[in-house]
C-alpha positions as CSV (number, residue, x, y, z in Angstrom):
1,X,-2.5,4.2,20.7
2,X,-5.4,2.2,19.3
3,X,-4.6,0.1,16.6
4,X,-7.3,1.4,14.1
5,X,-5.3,4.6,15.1
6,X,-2.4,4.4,12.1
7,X,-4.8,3.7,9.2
8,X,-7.6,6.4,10.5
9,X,-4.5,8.9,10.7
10,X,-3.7,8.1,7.3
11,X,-7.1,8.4,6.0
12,X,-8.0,12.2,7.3
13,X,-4.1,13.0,6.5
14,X,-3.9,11.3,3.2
15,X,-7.7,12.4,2.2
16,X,-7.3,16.0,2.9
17,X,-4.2,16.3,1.3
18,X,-5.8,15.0,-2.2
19,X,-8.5,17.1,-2.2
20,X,-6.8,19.9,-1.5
21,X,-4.1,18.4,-4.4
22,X,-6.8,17.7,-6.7
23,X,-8.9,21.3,-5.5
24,X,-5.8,23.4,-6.4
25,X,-5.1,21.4,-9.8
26,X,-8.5,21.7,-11.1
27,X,-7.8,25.4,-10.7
28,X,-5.0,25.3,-12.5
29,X,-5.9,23.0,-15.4
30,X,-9.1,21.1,-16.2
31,X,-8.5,20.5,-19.1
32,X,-9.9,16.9,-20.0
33,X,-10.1,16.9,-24.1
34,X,-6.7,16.9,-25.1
35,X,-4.1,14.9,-23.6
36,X,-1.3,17.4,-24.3
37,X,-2.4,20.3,-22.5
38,X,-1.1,19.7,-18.6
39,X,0.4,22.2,-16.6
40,X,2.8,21.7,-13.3
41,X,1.6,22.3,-10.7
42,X,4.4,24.1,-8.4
43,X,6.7,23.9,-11.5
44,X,6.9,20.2,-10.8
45,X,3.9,18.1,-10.7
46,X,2.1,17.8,-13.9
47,X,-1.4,17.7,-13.8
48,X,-4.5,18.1,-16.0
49,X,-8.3,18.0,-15.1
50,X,-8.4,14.2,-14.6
51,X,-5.7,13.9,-12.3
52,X,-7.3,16.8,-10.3
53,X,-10.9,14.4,-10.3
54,X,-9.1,11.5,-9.7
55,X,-7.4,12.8,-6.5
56,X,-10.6,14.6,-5.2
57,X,-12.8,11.9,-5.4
58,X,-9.8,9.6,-4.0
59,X,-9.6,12.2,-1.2
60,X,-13.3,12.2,-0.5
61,X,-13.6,8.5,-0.1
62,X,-10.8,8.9,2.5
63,X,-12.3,11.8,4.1
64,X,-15.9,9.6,3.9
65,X,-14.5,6.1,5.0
66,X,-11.6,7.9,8.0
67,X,-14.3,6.8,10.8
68,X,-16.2,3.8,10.1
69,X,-13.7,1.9,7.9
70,X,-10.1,3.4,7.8
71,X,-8.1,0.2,7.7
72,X,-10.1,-0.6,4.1
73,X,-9.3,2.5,2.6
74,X,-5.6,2.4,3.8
75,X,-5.6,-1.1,2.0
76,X,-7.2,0.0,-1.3
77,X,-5.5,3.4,-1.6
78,X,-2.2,1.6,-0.4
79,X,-2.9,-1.0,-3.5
80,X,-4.3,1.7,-6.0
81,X,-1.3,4.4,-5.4
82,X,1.8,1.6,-5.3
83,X,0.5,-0.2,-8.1
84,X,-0.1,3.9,-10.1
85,X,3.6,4.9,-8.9
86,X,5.0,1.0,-10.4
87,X,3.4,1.3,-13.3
88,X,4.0,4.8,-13.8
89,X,8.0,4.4,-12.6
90,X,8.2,1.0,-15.8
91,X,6.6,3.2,-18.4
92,X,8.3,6.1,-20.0
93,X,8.7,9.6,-18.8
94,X,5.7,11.3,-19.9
95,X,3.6,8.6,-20.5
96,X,-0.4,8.5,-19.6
97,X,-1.6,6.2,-17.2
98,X,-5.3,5.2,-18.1
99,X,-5.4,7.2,-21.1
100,X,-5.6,10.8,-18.8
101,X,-3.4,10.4,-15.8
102,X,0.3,12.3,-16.2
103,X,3.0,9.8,-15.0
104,X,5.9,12.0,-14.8
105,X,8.6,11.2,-12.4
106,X,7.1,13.0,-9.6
107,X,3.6,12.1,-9.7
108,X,4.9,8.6,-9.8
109,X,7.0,9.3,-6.6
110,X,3.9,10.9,-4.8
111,X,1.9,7.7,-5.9
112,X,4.1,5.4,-4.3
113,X,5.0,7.8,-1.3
114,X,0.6,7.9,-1.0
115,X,0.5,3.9,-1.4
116,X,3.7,2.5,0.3
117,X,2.7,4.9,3.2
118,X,-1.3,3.5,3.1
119,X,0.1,-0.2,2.9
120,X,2.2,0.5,6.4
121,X,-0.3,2.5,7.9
122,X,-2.6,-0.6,7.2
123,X,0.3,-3.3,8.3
124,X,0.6,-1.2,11.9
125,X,-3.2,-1.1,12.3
126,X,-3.1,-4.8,12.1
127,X,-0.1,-5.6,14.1
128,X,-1.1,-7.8,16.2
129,X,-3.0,-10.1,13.5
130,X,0.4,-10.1,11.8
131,X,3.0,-11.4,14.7
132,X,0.1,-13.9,16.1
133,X,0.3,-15.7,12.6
134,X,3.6,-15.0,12.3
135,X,4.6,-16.5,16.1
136,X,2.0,-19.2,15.0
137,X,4.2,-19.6,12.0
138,X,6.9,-20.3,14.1
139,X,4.8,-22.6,17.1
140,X,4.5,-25.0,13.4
141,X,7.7,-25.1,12.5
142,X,9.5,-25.7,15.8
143,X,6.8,-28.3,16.3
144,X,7.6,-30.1,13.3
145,X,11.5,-30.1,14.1
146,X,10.9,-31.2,17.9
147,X,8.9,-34.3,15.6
148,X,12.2,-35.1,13.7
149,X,14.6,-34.9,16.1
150,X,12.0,-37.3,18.5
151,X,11.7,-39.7,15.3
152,X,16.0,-39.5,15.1
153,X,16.0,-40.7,18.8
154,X,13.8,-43.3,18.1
155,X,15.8,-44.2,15.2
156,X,19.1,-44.3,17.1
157,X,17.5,-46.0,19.9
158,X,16.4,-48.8,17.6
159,X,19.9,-49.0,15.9
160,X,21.7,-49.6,19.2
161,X,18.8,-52.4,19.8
162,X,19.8,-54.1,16.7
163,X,23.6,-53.8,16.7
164,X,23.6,-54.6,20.5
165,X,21.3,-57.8,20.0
């Protein structure tokens, strides 16, 4: 499987599934004026009309950016919904994210699911970048203690000189 493979995957899956999310609230509430007025969505997952345009239009730049730059979009959703579900999960139940968004506890769980799954699908697209620096990473250090134990030679060598002279 190509490596762009994981974080296009993630971009048609996770794009279709908020616009569809964001399609079905917006029939169900789109209501933008008054903070109060959310409904749930599946008797769960509260929702009012700017949740339902926030996950269309994040959706539609999924759907838009799955082909010519997935591993971006994988990134920035991954960032944007982990940093939603964190923020939502440290404020209290109830509470309005960006003076619209619900944060109940499940929206906040489907933000981090959405992000924490868009920051993996972005790490395995770029696997191979990660264990060369990470190999690299390792080349350095076990360089620098080959250099030590070569200079701890030296030293003992030199002691033996000394003592023995």
């Amino acid at each position: 499987m190509e490596r762009t493979a994981y974080a296009r995957l993630y971009a048609t899956v996770t794009g279709a599934f908020l616009v569809l999310l964001g399609f079905v609230g917006l029939l169900v509430n789109t209501e933008f004026s008054a903070r109060e007025l959310t409904d749930e969505l599946l008797g769960f997952y509260t929702i009012n009309g700017w949740s339902g345009v926030f996950h269309v239009g994040a959706g539609l730049v999924g759907l838009l950016l799955a082909r010519p730059l997935p591993r971006l979009y994988a990134l920035l959703a991954g960032i944007v919904f982990t940093g939603l579900g964190i923020w939502g999960i440290l404020a209290a139940n109830g509470t309005w994210l960006l003076d619209g968004l619900p944060a109940t506890r499940w929206v906040n769980l489907v933000n981090l699911l959405i992000g924490l799954g868009g920051l993996c699908a972005y790490a395995a697209s770029r696997w191979d970048r990660i264990t060369a620096w990470f190999s690299g990473l390792g080349a350095r250090f076990e360089a620098r203690a080959e250099k030590r134990r070569q200079k701890r030679r030296r030293r003992k060598v030199r002691k033996r000189r000394t003592t023995a002279s």
